[in-house]
TIFI-61137 format. One record per residue: residue in one letter; x negated, y, z of N, C-alpha, C in turn; residue number from 1. Coordinates in pm, whole numbers, m for minus. Each point is the difference from the previous one (the first is absolute). Layout:
> res,npx,npy,npz,capx,capy,capz,cpx,cpy,cpz,n
> A,X,Y,Z,X,Y,Z,X,Y,Z,NUM
...
//
This chain:
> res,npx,npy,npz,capx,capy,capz,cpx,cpy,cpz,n
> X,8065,m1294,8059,m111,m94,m8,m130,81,m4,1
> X,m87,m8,78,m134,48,30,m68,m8,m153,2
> X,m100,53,m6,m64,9,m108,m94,m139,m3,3
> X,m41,m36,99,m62,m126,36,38,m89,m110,4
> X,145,m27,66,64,m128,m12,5,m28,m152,5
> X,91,153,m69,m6,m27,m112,m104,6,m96,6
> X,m116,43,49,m160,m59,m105,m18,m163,41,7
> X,91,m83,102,m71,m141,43,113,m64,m155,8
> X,172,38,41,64,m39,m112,m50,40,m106,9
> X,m63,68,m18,m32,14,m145,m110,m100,m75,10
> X,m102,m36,99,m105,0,m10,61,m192,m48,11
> X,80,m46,122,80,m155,m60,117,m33,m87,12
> X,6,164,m51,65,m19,m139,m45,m7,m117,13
> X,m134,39,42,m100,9,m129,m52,m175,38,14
> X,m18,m30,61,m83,m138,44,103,m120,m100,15
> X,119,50,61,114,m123,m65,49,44,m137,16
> X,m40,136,m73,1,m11,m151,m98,m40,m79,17
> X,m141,m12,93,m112,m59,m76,7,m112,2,18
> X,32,m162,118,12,m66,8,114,m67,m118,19
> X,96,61,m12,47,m34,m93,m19,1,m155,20
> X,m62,89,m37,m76,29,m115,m119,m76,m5,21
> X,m67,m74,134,m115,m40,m69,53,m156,m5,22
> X,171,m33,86,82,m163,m33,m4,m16,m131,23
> X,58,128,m90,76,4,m104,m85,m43,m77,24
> X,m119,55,1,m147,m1,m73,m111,m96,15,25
> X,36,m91,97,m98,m80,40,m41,m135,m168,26
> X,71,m28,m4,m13,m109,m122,m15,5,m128,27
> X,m117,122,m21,m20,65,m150,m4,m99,m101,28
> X,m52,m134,11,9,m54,m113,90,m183,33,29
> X,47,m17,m128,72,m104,24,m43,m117,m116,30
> X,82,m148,m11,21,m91,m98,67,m59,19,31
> X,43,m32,m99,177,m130,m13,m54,m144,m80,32
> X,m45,m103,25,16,m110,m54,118,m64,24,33
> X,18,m77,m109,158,m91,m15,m68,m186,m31,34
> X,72,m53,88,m19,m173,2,112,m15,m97,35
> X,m42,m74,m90,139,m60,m116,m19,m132,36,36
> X,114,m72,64,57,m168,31,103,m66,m51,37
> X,m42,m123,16,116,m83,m97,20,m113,57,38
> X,157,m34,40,m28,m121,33,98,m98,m70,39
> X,18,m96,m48,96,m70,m93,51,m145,53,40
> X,88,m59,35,53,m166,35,m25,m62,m97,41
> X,m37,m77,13,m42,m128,m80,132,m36,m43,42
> X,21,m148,m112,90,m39,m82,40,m125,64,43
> X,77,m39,65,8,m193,m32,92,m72,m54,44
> X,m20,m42,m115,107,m22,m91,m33,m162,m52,45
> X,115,m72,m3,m65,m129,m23,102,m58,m127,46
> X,22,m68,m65,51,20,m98,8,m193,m60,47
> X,159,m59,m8,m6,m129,m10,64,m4,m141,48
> X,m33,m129,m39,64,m47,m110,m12,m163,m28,49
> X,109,m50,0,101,39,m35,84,49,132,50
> X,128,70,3,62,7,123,109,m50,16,51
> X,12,m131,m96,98,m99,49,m94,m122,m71,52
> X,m20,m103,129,m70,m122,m5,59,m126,m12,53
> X,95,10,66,102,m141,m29,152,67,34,54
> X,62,m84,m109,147,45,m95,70,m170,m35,55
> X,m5,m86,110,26,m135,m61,177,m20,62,56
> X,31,m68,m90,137,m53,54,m20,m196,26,57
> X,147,m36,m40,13,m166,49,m108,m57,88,58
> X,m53,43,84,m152,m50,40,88,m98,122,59
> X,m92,m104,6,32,m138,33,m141,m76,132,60
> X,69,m28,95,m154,m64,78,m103,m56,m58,61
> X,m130,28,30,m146,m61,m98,9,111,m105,62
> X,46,106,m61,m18,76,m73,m115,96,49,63
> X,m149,62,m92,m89,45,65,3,132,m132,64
> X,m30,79,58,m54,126,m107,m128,39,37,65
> X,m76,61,m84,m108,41,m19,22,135,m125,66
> X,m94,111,83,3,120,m35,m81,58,19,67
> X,m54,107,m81,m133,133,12,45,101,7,68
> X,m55,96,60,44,154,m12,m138,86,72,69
> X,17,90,m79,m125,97,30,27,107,86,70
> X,m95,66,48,28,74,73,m147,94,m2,71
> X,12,125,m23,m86,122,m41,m14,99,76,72
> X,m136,39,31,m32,132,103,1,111,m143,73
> X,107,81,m10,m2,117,m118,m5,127,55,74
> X,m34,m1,157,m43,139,43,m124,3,16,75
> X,m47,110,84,m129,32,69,m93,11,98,76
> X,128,m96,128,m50,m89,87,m40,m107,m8,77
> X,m88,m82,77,m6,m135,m34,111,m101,118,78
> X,71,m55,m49,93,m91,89,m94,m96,84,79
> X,54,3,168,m41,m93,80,123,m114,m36,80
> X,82,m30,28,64,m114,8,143,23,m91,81
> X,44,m94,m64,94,m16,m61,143,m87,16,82
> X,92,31,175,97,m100,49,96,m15,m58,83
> X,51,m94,m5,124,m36,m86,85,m25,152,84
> X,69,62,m21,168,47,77,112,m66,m106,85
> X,82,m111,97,93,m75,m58,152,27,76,86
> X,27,m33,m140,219,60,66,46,m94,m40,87
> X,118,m97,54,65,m62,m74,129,36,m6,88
> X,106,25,m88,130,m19,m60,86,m137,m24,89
> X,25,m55,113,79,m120,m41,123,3,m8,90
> X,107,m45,m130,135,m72,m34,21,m89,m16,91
> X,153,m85,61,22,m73,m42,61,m106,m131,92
> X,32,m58,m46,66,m52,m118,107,140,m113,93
> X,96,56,100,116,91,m21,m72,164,9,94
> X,m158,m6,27,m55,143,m31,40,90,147,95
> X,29,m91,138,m13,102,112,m101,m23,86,96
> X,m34,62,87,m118,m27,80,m23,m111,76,97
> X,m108,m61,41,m15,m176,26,m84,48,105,98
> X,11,m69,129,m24,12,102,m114,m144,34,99
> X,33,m91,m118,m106,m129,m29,m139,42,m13,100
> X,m87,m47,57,m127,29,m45,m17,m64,m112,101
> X,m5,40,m111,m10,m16,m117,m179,m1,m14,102
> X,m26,95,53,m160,85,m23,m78,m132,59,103
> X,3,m49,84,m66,m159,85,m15,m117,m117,104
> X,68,4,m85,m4,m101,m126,m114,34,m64,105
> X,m48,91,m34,m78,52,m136,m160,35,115,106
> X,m116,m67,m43,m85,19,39,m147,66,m122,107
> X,m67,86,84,m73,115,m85,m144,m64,m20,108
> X,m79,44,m82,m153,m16,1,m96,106,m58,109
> X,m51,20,67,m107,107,m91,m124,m73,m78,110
> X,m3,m13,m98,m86,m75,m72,m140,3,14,111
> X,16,163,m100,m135,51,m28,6,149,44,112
> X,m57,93,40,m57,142,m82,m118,38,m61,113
> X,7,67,m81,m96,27,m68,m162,m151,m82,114
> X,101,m63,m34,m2,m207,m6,m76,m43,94,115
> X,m7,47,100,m22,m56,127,70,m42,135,116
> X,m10,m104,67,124,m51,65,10,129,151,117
> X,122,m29,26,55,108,90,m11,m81,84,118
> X,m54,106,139,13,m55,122,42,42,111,119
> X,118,67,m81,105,38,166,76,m157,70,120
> X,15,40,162,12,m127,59,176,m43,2,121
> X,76,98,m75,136,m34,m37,25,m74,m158,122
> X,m122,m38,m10,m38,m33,m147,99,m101,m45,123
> X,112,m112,111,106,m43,m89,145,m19,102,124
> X,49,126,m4,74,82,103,138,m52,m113,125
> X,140,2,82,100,23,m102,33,124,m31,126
> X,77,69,m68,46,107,23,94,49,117,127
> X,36,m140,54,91,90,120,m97,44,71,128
> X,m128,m71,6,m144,44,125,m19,136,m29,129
> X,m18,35,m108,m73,97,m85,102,131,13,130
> X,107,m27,m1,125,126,77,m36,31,115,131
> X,m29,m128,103,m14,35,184,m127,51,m19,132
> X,m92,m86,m65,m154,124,9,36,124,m60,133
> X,52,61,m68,41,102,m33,83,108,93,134
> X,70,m74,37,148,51,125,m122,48,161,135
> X,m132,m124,m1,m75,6,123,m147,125,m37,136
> X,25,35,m138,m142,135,m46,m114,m115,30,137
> X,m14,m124,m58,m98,m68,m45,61,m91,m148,138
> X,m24,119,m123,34,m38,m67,m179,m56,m89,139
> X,14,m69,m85,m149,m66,m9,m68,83,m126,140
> X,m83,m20,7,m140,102,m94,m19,m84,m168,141
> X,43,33,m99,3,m105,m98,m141,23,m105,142
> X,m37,93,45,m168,m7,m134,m94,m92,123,143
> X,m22,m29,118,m105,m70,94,m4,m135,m51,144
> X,m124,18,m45,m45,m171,m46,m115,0,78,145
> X,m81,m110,m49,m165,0,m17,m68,32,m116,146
> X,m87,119,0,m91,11,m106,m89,m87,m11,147
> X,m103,0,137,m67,m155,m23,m12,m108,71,148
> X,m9,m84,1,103,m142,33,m94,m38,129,149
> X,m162,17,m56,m119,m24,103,m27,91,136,150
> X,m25,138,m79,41,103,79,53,52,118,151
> X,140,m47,m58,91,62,40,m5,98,58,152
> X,7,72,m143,32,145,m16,184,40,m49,153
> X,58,71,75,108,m15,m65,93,148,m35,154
> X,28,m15,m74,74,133,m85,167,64,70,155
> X,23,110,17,122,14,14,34,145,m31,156
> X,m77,47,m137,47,157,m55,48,14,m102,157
> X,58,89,m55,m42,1,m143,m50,137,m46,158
> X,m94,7,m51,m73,141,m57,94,75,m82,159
> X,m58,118,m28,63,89,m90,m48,m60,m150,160
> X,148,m19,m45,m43,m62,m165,21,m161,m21,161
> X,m34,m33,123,51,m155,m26,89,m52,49,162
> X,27,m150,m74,131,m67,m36,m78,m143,58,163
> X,137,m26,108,m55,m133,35,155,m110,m58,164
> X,m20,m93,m51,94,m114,m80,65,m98,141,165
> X,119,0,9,24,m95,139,127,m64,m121,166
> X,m33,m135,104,8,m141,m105,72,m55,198,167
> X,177,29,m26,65,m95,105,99,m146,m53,168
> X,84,m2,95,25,m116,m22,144,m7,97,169
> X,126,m41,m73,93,m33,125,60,m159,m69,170
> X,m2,m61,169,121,m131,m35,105,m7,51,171
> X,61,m30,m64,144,m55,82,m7,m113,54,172
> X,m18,m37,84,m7,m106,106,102,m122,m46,173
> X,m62,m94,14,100,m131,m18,m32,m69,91,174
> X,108,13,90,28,m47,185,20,m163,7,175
> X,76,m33,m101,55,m93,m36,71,m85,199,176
> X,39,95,50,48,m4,99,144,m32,37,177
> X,71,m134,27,92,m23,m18,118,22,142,178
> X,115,62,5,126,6,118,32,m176,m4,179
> X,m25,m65,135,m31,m112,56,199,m75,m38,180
> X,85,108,31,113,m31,18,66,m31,m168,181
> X,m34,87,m51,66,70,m191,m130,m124,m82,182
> X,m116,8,18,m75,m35,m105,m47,101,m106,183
> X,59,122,64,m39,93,m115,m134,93,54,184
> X,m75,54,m132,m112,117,30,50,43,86,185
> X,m124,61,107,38,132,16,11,131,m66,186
> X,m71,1,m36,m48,77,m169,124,64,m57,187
> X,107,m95,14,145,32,m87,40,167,m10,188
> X,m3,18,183,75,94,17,m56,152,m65,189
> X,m140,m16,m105,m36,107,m36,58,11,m133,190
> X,70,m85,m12,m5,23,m151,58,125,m26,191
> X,30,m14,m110,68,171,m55,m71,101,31,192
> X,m99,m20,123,m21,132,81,m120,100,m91,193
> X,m22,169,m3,m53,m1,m72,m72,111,124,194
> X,m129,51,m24,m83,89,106,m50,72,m130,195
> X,m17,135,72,m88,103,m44,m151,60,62,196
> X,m91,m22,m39,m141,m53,47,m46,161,m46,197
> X,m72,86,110,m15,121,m10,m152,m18,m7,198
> X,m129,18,m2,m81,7,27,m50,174,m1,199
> X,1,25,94,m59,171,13,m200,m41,21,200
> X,m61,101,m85,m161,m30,m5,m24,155,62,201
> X,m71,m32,127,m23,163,87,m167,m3,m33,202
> X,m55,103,m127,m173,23,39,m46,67,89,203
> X,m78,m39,123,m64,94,131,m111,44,m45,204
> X,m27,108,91,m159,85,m76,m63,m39,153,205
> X,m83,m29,m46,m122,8,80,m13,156,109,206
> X,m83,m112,129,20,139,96,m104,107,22,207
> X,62,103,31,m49,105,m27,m133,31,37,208
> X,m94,84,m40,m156,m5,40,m51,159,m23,209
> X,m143,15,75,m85,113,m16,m2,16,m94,210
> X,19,146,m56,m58,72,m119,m80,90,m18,211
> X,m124,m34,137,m116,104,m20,m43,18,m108,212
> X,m29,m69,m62,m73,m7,m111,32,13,m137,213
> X,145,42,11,70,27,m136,m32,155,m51,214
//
């Protein structure tokens, strides 16, 4: 190798150890800040009492009950709507399953919530209705009344902390509907029969929104 050549290598070996020394060195001074975040789910917890509302036996056509039960926002969401989801359990006389619509006899009412009258439009549904709205995911909203009557302004939440009072109502229907051939009720063939009346209460939260400003 000529003497040339090796003063040119030399000369870009020195070029590419400075370059690197001045990479290594370029960023004399530094800082580290740290973001501390938090993010937490909300609560929705709804909370009834009593959780058994009607417990009746011998019940007879024209028989009506009337009942209250509360129902409480005890988390830290505020509840949009409060559906009542219905099951029925029907037996017959001997305690096996009844294929009778039993549930078509007994008709529902929502009275009051919060002592104001309710104004869902299934407002006097039987319970067999109140299964198919259930079975169809239009099960009905039970705190929606009117707050004011003039207004009409109308309510369908319940806040964090409060308790709204629902005041229903079931009858047993008296058909007084007679078999043309026998002379007898129709009515008869329920007797003995006994149903198990589920009411499931689903609280929805309200939908979701901007939190610029949190």
């Amino acid at each position: 190798m000529t003497l040339k050549k090796k003063i040119s290598y030399g000369v870009m070996s020195a070029a590419l150890g400075l370059s690197l020394v001045g990479g290594g060195t370029w960023a004399a001074f530094n800082d580290v800040e740290a973001m501390s975040n938090s993010m937490e789910a909300g609560v929705l917890d709804l909370k009834v009492d009593p959780t058994v509302v009607f417990d009746v036996s011998k019940l007879v056509p024209g028989d009506t009950m009337h009942r209250l039960f509360k129902v409480e926002n005890v988390g830290n969401l505020d509840i949009n709507q409060v559906l009542m989801h219905t099951e029925l359990i029907v037996t017959d006389k001997d305690g096996n399953p009844s294929k009778k619509d039993f549930g078509s006899q007994f008709k529902v009412q929502w009275l009051t919530s919060d002592f104001q009258p309710i104004i869902t439009p299934f407002h006097k549904a039987t319970l067999a209705d109140l299964e198919q709205l259930t079975k169809k995911g239009e099960s009905p909203d039970i705190t929606t009344y009117i707050k004011e009557l003039l207004g009409h302004q109308f309510k369908s939440d319940l806040p964090v902390n409060d308790t709204d009072h629902i005041i229903m109502s079931v009858e047993f229907l008296d058909k007084k509907q007679k078999d043309s051939q026998t002379g007898l009720y129709k009515q008869n063939k329920f007797q003995g029969h006994g149903m198990k009346v589920i009411f499931n209460l689903e609280a929805t939260q309200y939908k979701g929104e901007s939190r610029e400003n949190d």
